[in-house]
C-alpha positions as CSV (number, residue, x, y, z in Angstrom):
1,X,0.0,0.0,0.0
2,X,1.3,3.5,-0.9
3,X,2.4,5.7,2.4
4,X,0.4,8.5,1.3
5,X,-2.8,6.3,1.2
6,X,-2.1,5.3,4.8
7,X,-1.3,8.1,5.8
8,X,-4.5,9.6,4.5
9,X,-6.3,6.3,5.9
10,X,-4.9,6.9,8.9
11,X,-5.7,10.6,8.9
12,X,-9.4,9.9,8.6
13,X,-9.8,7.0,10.5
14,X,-8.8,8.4,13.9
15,X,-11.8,11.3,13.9
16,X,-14.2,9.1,12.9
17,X,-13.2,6.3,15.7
18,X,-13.6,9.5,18.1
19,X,-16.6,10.8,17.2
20,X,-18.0,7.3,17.5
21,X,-16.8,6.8,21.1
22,X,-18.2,10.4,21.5
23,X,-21.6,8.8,20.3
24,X,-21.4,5.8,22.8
25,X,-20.7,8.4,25.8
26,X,-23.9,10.2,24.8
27,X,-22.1,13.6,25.0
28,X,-23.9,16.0,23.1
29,X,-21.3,18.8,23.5
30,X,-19.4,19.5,20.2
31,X,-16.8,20.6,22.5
32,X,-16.5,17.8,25.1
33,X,-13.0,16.0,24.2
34,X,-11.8,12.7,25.0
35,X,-8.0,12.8,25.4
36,X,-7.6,8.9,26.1
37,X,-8.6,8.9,22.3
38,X,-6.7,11.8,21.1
39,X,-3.4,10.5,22.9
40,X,-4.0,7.2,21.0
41,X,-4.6,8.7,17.8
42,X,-1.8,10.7,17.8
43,X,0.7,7.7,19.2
44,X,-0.6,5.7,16.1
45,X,-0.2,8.5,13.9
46,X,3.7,9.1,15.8
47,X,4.6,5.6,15.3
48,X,3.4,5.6,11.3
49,X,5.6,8.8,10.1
50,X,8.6,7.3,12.5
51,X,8.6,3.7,10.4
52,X,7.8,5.8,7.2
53,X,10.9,7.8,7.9
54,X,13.1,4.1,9.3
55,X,11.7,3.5,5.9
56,X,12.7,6.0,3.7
57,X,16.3,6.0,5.4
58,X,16.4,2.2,4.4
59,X,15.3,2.5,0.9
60,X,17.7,5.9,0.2
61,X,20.6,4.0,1.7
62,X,20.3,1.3,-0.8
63,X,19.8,3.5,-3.5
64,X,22.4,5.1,-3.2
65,X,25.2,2.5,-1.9
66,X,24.4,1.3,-5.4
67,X,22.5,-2.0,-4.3
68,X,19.6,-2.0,-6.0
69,X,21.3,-0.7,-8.6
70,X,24.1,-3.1,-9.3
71,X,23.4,-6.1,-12.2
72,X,24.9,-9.2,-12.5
73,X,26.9,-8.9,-15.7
């Protein structure tokens, strides 16, 4: 799966898990915030840019050590 796809997955998938807790807790407040959620959300999101970024360290490395480049001749 592309990282920008997660990413955007990701992105949109955390509000809407909130708001749906939000609906279980019967608040009807638009401005009643649930921080356990937010924390979560926001870990999750952390933990995808950080092994996007191990990623992208990886791939670049390899690219440019001439790895994936070399052929057998």
């Amino acid at each position: 799966m592309d990282p920008v796809v997660l990413v955007a997955l990701c992105a949109w998938l955390v509000p809407a898990l909130a708001s749906a807790a939000d609906v279980e807790n019967g608040s009807d407040s638009d401005f009643h915030y649930d921080y356990e959620s937010l924390r979560i959300g926001g870990l999750v999101f952390a933990v995808v840019l950080f092994l996007m970024g191990i990623g992208l360290i990886v791939i670049l490395h390899a690219v440019l050590s001439g790895y994936l480049l070399s052929y057998p001749t």
